[in-house]
N, C-alpha and C positions, 0 to 999 in steps of 0.2 A: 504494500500500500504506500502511494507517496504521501511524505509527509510536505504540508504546505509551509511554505517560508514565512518566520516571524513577520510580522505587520510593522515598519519601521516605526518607531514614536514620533508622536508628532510634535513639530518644533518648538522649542520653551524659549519663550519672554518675558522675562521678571518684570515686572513695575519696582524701582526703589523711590522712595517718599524721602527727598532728602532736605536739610536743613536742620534749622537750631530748635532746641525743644520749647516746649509752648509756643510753637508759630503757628498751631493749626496744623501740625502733620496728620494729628488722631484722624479731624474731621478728612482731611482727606482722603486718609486712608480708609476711612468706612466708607467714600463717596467708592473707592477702586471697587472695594470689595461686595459693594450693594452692584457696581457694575461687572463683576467677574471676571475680576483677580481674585487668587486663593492665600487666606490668610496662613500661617503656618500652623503646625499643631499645637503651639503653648504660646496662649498666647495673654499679657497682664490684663487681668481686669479691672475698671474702674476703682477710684475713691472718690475719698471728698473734694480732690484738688481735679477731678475729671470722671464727675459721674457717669459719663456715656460711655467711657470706656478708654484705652492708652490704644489697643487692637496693635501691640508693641511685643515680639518676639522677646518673653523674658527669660529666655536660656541664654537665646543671641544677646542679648544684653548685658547678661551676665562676661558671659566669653568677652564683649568687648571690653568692658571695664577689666579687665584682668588685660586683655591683650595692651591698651591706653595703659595700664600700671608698668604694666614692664619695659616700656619704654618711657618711663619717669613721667607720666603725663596722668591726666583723666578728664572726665565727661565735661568738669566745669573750668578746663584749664584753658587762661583765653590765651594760651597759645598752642593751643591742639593742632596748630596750622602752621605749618606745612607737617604732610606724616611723616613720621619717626620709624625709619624702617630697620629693622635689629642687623645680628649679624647674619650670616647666609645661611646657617644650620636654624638657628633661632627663629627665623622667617618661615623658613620650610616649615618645620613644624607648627609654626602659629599654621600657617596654609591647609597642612595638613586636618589640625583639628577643627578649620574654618568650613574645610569642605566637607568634613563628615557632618558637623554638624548643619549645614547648608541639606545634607540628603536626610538628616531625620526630622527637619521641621518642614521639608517640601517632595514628600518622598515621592509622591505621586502628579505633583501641582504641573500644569502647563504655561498656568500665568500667575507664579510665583510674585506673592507679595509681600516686599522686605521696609518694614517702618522700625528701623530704629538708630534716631539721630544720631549717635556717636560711631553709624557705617558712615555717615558722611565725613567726619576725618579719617577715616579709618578703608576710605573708599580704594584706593589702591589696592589694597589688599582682597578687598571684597569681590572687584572688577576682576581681577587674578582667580579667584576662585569662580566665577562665572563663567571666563573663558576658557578654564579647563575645562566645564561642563558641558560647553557650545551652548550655556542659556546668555539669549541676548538679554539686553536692557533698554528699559526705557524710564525715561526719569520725570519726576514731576516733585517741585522747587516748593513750597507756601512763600508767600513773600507777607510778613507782619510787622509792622511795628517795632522797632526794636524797644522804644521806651513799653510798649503794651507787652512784650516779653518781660522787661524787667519788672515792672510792675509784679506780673504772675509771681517770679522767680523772687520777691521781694518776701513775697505773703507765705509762698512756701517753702525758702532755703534761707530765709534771711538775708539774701543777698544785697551787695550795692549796687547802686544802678551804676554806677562807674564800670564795677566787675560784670556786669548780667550784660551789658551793650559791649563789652568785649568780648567775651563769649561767643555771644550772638554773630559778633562782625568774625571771628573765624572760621565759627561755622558756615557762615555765607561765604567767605571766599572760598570755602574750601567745597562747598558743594557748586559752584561755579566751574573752580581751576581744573577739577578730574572728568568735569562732563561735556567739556566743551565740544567733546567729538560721539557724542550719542544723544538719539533724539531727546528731546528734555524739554518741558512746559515749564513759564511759571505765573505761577499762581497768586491774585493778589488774596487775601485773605479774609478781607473786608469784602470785596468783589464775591468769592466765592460763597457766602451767605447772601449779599444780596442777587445774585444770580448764577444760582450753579448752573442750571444750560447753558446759558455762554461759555463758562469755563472750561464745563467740560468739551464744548467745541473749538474752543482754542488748545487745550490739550490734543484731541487728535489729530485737528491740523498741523499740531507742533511734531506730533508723534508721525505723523502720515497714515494714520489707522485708528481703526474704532477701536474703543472699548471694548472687549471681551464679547458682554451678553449685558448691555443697559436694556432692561427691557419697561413696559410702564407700569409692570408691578413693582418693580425695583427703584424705576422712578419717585414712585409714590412714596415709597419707603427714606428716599434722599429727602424729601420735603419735610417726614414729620421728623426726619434727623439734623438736619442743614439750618436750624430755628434762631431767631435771633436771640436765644438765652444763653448761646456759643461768642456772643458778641463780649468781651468786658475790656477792660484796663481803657478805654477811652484816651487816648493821650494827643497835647496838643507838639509842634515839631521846638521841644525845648534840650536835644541832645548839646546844642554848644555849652549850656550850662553846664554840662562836664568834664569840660579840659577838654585834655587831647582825647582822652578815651571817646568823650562825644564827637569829636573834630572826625576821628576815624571811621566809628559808628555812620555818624552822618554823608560822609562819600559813601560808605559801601549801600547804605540805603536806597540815595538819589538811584545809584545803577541800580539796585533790583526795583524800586517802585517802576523806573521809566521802562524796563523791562519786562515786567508784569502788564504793564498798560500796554505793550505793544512797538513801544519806541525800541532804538538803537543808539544807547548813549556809550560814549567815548567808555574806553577800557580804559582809560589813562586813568579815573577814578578808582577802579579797583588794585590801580597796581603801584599808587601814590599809598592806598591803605594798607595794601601788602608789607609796601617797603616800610611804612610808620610803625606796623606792628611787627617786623622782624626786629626793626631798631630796638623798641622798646623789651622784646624777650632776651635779645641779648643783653640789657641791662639788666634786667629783674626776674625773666624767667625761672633764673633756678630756685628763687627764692618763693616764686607763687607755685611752681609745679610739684615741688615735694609734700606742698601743706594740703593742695588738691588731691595728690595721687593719694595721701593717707586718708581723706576724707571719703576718699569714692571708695577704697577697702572697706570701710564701716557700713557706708551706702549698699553697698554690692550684697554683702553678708546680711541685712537687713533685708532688701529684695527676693535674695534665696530663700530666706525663712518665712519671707511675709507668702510667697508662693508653695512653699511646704504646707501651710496652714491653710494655706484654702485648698490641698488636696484635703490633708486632714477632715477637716469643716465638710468637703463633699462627701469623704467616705464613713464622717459620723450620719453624716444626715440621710445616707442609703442605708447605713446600718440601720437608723431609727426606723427610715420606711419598711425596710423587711422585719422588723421586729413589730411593728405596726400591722403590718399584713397576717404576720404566723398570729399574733394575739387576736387579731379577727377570725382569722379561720377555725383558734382554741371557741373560740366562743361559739362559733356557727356549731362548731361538730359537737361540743356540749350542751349545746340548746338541741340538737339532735336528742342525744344522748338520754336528756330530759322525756323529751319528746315519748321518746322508745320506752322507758320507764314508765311514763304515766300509761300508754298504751296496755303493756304489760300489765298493769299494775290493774286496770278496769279489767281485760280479759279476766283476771284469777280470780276477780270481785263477781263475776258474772257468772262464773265456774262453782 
């Protein structure tokens, strides 16, 4: 009997959601994934600083703040930019453990979808473990506010706005500098709430392809998601207030707003910010990346645990249901039981 030849698979392209955190990656990323991109298998769920949900790979997150530590850096270090690449053996194996775990959160996915901000410094590396796999990419940017980032990151890390719009600005160059040769939207974020059809049709014109499967159930579903209660930190354009840190902030914004609207502003902005904030790392870098990288160990280790606990939590609360269930069915079969007894019990009387 002939045996028929495998069916080759069919071709994979990742969506990556890149950019600095709280810019609106979540919301985009649920807009991918309501149009069909495949979220990975573990993925963080909501709290109180984002009750709809992070829809943020928290393995992959994990692995990156570990990969950011070993190269003296971390998540909130505002000089995560440019990447920090180890030695040859040390890379390999980061590579190595990148891409296994790349096959157990998308073991099956055709349109793999990767949100979590610290691949965007870390994108080198992550671009390498893609093209080993032959999964292309397509990227899509949020472009927010950087004082309404800070703000967020104000309420939740305690941060200063000084730190939070440096951050911010390296994360934006650096999700710029690596994607400049694969297709890539971006996104304003304010825009994206009040008109996600637009956006998302400037996304696949950027992209030169539809979305997956937007269908108008799933549309529907963007609508009661996409609401204006995603809307906060209101800020008005007060970065120069910050020194240099706002001086820099403020170029790299101009390019991404006029970018986001459509325009083509001069690169000499981004590479005037470039060149301010490598000045400033070589001055004080070493001095902010140590206190960061120890701070995101504690973070990290926190995250693992906060995600242990919601298995736990799951697998108490199915324990409770099937104990819930057997205690009903005790009861159904003793209310039998009863049943059967009285029965019995008239027969003998009647006897």
């Amino acid at each position: 009997m002939s045996r028929q030849p495998a069916r080759p698979r069919a071709a994979r392209t990742a969506y990556l959601v890149l950019g600095m955190h709280r810019s609106g990656t979540s919301a985009v990323t649920q807009l991918l994934a309501l149009a069909g991109a495949e979220l990975p298998a573990n993925v963080m769920p909501g709290d109180e600083h984002n009750a709809k949900g992070y829809f943020e790979p928290w393995k992959i997150a994990i692995f990156n703040d570990e990969r950011l530590r070993a190269a003296g850096s971390a998540w909130d270090d505002p000089f995560a930019y440019p990447y920090r690449p180890l030695d040859a053996d040390q890379e390999q194996a980061w590579l190595e453990a990148a891409s296994a775990l790349f096959d157990e959160e998308f073991p099956k996915a055709t349109w793999p979808l990767m949100k979590d901000p610290r691949a965007t410094v870390l994108l080198p590396m992550w671009r390498r473990v893609l093209e080993s796999k032959g999964v292309a990419a397509r990227c899509v940017i949020p472009v927010r506010h950087p004082l309404a980032v800070a703000g967020s990151l104000r309420r939740r890390d305690g941060f200063a706005d000084e730190k939070s719009v440096l951050v911010w600005s390296a994360y934006m160059l650096a999700a710029e500098a690596y994607t400049r040769d694969l297709p890539r939207a971006f996104v304003g974020y304010d825009a994206l709430l009040a008109d996600w059809r637009a956006e998302v049709a400037r996304i696949e014109a950027a992209h030169g392809a539809p979305l997956p499967k937007l269908t108008p159930k799933s549309a529907k579903e963007v609508d009661s998601f996409l609401t204006a209660d995603l809307r906060h930190n209101a800020v008005s354009d007060g970065l120069k207030a910050l020194g240099w840190a706002g001086e820099i902030a403020a170029d790299v914004f101009a390019w991404f707003e006029a970018k986001a609207a459509g325009g083509d502003p001069s690169m000499s902005l981004l590479d005037s910010a470039a060149a301010r904030l490598a000045e400033r790392a070589r001055d004080m870098g070493a001095l902010i990346s140590s206190t960061t990288r120890d701070l995101a160990a504690v973070r990290a280790e926190l995250m693992e645990a906060r995600a242990r606990l919601d298995v736990a939590r799951a697998f108490e609360a199915e324990a409770r249901a099937d104990i819930a269930r057997l205690e009903e069915g005790w009861r159904a079969a003793q209310s039998l039981l009863d049943d059967i007894d009285a029965e019995l019990d008239a027969a003998l009387a009647e006897e």
